[in-house]
FIMAR-769758 format. One record per residue (C-alpha): residue number from 0; residue in three letters; x, y, z. Coordinates in nm, 2 decimals, always signed. Layout:
# FIMAR-769758
[NUM, ALA, [X, Y, Z]]
...
***
This chain:
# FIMAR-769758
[0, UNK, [-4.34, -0.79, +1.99]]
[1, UNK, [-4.29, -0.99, +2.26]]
[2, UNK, [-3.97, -1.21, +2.35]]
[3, UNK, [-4.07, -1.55, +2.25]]
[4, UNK, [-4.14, -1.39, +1.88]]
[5, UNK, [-3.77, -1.28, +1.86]]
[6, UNK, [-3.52, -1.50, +1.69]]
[7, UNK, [-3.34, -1.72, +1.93]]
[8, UNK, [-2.93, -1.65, +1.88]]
[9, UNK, [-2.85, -2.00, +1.86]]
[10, UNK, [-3.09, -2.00, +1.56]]
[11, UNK, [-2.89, -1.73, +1.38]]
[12, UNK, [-2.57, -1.91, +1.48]]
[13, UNK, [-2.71, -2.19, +1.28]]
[14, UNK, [-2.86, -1.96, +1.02]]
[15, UNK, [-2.46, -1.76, +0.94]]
[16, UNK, [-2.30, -2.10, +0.98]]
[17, UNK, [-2.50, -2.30, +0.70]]
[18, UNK, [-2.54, -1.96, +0.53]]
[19, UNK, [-2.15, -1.91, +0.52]]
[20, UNK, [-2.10, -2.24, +0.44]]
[21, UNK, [-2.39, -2.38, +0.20]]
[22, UNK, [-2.37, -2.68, +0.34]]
[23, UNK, [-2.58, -2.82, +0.58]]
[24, UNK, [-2.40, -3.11, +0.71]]
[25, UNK, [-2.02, -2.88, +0.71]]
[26, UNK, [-2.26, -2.59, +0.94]]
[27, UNK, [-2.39, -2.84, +1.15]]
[28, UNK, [-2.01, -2.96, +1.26]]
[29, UNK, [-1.91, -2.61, +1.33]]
[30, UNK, [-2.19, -2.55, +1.54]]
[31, UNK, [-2.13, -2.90, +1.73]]
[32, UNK, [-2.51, -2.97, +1.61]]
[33, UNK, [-2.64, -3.25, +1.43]]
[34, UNK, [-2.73, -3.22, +1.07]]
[35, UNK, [-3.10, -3.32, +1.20]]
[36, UNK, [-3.07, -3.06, +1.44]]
[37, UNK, [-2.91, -2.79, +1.27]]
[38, UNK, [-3.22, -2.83, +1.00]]
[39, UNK, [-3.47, -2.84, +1.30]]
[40, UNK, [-3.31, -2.51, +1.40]]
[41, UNK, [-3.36, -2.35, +1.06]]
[42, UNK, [-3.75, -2.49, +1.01]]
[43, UNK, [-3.80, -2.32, +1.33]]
[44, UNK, [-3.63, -1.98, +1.28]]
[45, UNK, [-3.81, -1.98, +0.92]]
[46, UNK, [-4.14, -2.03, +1.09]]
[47, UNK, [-4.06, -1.78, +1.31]]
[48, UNK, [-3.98, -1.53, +1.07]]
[49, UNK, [-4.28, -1.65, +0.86]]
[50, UNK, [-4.01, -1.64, +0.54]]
[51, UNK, [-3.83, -1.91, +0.34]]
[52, UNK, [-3.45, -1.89, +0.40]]
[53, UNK, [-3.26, -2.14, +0.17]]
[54, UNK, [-3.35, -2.28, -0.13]]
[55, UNK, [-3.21, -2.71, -0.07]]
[56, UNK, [-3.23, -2.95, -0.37]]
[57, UNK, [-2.99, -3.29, -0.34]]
[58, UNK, [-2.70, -3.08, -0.53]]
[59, UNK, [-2.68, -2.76, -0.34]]
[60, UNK, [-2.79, -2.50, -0.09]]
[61, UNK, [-2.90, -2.15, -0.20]]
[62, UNK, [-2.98, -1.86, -0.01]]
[63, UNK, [-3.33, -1.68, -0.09]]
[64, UNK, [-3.42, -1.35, -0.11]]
[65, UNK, [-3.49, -1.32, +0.26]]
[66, UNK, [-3.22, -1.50, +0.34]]
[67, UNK, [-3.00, -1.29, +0.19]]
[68, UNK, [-3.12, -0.98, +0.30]]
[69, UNK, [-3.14, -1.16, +0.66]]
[70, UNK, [-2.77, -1.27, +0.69]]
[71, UNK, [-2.59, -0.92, +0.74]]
[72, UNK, [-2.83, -0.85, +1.02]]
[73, UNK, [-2.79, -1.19, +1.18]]
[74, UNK, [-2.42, -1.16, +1.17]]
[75, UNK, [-2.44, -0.78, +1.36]]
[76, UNK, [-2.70, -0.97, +1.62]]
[77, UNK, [-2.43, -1.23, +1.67]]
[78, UNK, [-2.16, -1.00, +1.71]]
[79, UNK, [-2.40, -0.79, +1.96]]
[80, UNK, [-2.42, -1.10, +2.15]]
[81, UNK, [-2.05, -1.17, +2.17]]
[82, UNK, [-1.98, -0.81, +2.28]]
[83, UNK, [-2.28, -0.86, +2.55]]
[84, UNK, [-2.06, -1.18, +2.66]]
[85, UNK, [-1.76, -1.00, +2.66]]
[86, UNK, [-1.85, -0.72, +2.84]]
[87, UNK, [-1.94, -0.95, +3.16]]
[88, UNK, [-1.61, -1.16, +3.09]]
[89, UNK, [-1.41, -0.87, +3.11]]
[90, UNK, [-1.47, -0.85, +3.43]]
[91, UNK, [-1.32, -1.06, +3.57]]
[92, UNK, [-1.09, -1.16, +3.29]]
[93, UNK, [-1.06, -1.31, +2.89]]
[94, UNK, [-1.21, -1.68, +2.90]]
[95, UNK, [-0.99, -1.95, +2.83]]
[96, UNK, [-0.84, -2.01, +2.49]]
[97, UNK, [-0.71, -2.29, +2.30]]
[98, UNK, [-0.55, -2.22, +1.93]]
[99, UNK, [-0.36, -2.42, +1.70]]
[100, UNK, [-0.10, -2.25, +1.49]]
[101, UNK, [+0.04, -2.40, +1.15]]
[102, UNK, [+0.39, -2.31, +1.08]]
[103, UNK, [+0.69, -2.47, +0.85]]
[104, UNK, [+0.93, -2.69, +0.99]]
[105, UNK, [+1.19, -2.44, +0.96]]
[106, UNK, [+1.01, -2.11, +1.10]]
[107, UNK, [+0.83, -2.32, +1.32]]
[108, UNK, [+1.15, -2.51, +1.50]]
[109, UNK, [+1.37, -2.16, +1.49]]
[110, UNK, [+1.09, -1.91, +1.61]]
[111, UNK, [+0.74, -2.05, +1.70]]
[112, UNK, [+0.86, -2.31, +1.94]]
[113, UNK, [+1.09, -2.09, +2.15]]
[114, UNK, [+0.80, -1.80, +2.14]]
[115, UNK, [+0.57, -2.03, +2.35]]
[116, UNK, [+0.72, -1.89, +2.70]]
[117, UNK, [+0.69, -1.54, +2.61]]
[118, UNK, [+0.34, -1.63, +2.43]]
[119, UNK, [+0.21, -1.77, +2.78]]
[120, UNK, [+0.35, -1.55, +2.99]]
[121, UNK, [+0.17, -1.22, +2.77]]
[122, UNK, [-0.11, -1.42, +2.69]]
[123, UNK, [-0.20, -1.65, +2.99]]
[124, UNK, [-0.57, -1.69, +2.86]]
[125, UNK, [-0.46, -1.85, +2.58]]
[126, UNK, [-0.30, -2.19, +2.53]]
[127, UNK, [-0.12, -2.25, +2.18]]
[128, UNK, [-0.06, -2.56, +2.06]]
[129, UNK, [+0.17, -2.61, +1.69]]
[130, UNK, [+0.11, -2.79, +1.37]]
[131, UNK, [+0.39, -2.90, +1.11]]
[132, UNK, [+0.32, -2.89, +0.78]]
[133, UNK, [+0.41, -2.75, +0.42]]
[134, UNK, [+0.28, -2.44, +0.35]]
[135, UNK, [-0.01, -2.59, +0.11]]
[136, UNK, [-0.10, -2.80, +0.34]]
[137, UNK, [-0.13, -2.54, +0.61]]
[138, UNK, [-0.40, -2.33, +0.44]]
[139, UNK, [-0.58, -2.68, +0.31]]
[140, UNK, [-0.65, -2.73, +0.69]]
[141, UNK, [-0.75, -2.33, +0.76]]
[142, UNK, [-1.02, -2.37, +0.50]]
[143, UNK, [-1.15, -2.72, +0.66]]
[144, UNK, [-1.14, -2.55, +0.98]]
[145, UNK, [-0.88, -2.82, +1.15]]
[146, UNK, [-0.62, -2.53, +1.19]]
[147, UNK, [-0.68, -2.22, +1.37]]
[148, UNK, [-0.44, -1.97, +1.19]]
[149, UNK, [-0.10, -2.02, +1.02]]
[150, UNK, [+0.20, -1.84, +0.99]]
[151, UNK, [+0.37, -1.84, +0.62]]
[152, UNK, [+0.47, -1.58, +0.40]]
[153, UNK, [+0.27, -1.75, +0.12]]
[154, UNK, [+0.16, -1.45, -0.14]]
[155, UNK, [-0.26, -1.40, -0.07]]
[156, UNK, [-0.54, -1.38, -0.27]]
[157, UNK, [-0.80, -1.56, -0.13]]
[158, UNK, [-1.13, -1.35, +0.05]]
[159, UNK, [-1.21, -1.57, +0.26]]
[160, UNK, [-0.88, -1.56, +0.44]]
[161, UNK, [-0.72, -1.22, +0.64]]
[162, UNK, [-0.40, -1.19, +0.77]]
[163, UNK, [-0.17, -0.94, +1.04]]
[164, UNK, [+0.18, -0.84, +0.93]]
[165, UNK, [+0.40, -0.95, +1.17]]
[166, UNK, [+0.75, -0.96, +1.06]]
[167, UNK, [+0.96, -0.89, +0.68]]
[168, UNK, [+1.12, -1.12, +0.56]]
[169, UNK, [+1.45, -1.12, +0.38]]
[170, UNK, [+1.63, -1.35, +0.15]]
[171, UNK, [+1.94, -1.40, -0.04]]
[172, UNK, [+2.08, -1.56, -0.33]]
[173, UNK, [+2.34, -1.77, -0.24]]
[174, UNK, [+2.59, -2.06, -0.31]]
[175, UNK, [+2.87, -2.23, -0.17]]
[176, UNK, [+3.25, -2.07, -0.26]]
[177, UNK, [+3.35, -2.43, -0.33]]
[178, UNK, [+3.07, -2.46, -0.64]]
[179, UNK, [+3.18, -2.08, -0.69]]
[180, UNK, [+3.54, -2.18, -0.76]]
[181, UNK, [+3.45, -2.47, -1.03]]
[182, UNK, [+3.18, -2.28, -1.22]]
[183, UNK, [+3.16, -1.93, -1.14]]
[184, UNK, [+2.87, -1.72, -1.07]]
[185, UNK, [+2.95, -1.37, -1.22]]
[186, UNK, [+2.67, -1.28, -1.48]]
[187, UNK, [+2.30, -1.38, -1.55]]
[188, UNK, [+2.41, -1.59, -1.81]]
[189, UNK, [+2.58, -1.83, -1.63]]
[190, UNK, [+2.26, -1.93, -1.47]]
[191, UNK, [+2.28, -2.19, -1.72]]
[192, UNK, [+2.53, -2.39, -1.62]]
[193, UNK, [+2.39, -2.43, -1.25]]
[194, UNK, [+2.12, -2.63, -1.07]]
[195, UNK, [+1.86, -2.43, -0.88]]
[196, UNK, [+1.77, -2.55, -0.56]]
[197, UNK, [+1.38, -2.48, -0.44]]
[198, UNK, [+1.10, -2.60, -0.26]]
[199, UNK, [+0.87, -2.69, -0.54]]
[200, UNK, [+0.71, -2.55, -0.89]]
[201, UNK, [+0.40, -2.40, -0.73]]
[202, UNK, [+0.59, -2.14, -0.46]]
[203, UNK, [+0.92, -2.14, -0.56]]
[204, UNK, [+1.16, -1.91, -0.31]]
[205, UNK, [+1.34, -1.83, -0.66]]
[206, UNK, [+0.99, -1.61, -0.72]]
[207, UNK, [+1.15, -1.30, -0.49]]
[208, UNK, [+1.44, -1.31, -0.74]]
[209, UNK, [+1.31, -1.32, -1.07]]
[210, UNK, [+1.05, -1.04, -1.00]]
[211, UNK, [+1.37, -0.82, -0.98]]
[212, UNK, [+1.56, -0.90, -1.26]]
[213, UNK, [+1.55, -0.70, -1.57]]
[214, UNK, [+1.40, -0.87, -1.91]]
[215, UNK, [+1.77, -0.90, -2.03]]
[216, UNK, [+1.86, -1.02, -1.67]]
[217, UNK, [+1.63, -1.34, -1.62]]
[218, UNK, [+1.79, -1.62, -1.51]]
[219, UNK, [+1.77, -1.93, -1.69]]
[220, UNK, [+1.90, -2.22, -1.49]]
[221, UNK, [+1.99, -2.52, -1.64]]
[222, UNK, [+1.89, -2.77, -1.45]]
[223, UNK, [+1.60, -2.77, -1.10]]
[224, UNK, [+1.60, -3.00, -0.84]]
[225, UNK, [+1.28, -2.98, -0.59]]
[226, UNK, [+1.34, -3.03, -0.18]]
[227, UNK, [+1.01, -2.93, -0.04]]
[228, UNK, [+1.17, -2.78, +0.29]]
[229, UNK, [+1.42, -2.49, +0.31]]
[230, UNK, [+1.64, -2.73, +0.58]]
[231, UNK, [+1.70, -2.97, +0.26]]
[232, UNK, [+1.77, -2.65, +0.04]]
[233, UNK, [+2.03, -2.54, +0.30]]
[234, UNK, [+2.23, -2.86, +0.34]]
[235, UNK, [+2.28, -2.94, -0.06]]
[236, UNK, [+2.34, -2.57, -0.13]]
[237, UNK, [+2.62, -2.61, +0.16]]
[238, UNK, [+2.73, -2.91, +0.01]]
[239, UNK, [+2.77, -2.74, -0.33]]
[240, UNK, [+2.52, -2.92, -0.51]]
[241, UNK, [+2.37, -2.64, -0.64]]
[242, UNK, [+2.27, -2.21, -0.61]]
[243, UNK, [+1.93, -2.13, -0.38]]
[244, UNK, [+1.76, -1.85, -0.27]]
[245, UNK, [+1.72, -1.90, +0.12]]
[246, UNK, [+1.61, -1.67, +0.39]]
[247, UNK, [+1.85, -1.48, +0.56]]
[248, UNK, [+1.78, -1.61, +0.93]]
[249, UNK, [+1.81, -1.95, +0.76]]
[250, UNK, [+2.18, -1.90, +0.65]]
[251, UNK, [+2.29, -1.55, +0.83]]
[252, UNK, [+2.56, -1.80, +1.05]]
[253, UNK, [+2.68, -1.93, +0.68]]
[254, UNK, [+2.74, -1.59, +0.55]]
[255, UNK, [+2.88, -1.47, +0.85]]
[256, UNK, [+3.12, -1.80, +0.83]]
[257, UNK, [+3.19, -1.77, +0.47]]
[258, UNK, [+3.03, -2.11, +0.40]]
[259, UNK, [+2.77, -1.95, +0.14]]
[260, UNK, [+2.87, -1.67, -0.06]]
[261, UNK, [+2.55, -1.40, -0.20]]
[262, UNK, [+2.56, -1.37, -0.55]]
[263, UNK, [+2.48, -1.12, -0.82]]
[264, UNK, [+2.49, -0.83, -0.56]]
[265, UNK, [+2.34, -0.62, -0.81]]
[266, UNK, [+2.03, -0.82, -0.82]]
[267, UNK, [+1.91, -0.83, -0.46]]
[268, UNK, [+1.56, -1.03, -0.41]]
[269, UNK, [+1.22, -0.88, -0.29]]
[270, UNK, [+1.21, -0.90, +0.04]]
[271, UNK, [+0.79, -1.01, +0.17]]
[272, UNK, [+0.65, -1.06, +0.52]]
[273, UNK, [+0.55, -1.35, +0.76]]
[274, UNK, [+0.18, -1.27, +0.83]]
[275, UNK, [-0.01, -1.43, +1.08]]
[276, UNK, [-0.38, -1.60, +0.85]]
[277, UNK, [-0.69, -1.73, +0.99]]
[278, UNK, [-1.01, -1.75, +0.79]]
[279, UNK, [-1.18, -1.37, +0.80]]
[280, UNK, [-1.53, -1.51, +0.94]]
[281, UNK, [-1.35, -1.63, +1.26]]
[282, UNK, [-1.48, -1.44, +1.55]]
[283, UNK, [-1.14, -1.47, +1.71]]
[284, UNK, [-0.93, -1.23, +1.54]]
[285, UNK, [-0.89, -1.03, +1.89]]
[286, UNK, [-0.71, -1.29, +1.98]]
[287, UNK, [-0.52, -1.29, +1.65]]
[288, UNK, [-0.42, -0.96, +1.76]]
[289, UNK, [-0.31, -1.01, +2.10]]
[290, UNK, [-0.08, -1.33, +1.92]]
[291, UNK, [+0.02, -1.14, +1.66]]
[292, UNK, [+0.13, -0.81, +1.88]]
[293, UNK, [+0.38, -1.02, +2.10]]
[294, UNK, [+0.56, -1.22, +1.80]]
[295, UNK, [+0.61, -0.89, +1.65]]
[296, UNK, [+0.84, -0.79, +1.98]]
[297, UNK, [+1.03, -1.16, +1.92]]
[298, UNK, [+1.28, -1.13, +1.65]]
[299, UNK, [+1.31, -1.42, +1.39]]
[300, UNK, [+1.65, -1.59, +1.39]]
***
């Protein structure tokens, strides 16, 4: 076999990308190709390979047989080829990188933006920029591709996305002594006569404490009121407006200070992690890793 009859790599680059994706016109902006020219690129590599390789109507894209059976060796050829690349670049040092991270206001403000300088100075390949955002938001622009990785501590149970542990997370139930004094907190039951404060229905901070709490035990509170950001929770629950479950770097001064008070000792929430996501097909994740190493040495506060 000569070289001309082997499959060129920015023909399998096309081939994973519109094979990951089924979508023609979605592959051909992740490979910076035309649609035109991404399906140019697959005529040719079909020819090639003298084998059909998708299966197109106006509806969708399938994969064939042969396609199917050809896209775990393409993906081991394209990883060969990185590694080939690498091995050349590492002499003479990692090629330039640029990454945008989504993070929470909160997390983001407290943590991310005053990791930057240690970030740089570790990692002077790579150049970070930040995106602000609300944690659904954050993983609606993974998918798309407009985010690099995020930061959140959002519960995961999607396969295309993978994740590195870097940090737990604590939290505490807690209210102001003021609120405390006029309707006291003592027992499950009087749940009822307070107002939860949380970011919204569909990821609820409360979920760490009712996972905890004994059948007999779960809180019923009579009233919700939805802030969206933990900053908002915060300020109403220091304004005694109602009872929230916060993270502990959030409020670890107001403790300290005795403007919040922790409540129900007995019932102490789950703590869960900040993980560091990007979509598991990225070819990147060393440099997830190298990220993801040196925010672990940075505590949170």
């Amino acid at each position: 076999m000569s070289a001309r009859d082997l499959p060129a790599m920015d023909s399998l680059l096309c081939f994973e990308a519109a094979a990951r994706l089924l979508n023609f016109r979605a592959a051909a902006k992740s490979v910076a190709l035309t649609p035109a020219a991404l399906s140019q690129r697959i005529k040719q590599l079909e020819q090639q390979l003298e084998a059909k390789l998708f299966e197109r109507s106006t509806r969708s894209v399938q994969l064939t047989e042969a396609g199917r059976a050809l896209l775990p060796v393409a993906r081991s050829c394209i990883a060969a080829g990185r590694e080939c690349a690498e091995a050349v670049r590492g002499a003479r040092g990692p090629a330039p990188i640029e990454l945008t991270i989504g993070t929470r206001f909160e997390l983001g403000m407290s943590w991310l933006v005053a990791s930057l300088h240690e970030l740089e100075r570790r990692l002077p390949h790579i150049t970070i920029h930040l995106f602000f955002g609300s944690g659904p938001e954050l993983l609606e622009r993974l998918h798309a591709r407009r985010l690099d990785c995020t930061v959140t501590s959002a519960r995961l149970t999607d396969a295309a996305l993978d994740s590195l542990t870097l940090h737990q997370e604590r939290y505490v139930f807690v209210g102001a002594p003021e609120l405390l004094e006029r309707e006291p907190f003592d027992a499950p039951e009087d749940a009822e006569r307070h107002t939860l404060l949380d970011i919204d229905p569909s990821m609820p901070l409360a979920r760490y404490l009712t996972t905890v709490t004994r059948e007999e035990q779960t809180l019923r509170f009579g009233r919700f009121r939805w802030l969206g950001l933990g900053a908002a929770i915060r300020q109403q629950a220091l304004a005694g407006h109602g009872v929230a479950v916060l993270p502990r770097y959030m409020i670890a001064p107001d403790l300290e200070a005795g403007r919040l008070a922790a409540l129900l000792p007995t019932i102490q929430p789950l703590p869960d992690f900040f993980r560091l996501v990007f979509r598991a097909d990225d070819p990147g994740r060393r440099a997830y890793e190298d990220i993801a190493e040196v925010l672990r040495g940075i505590p949170i506060c």
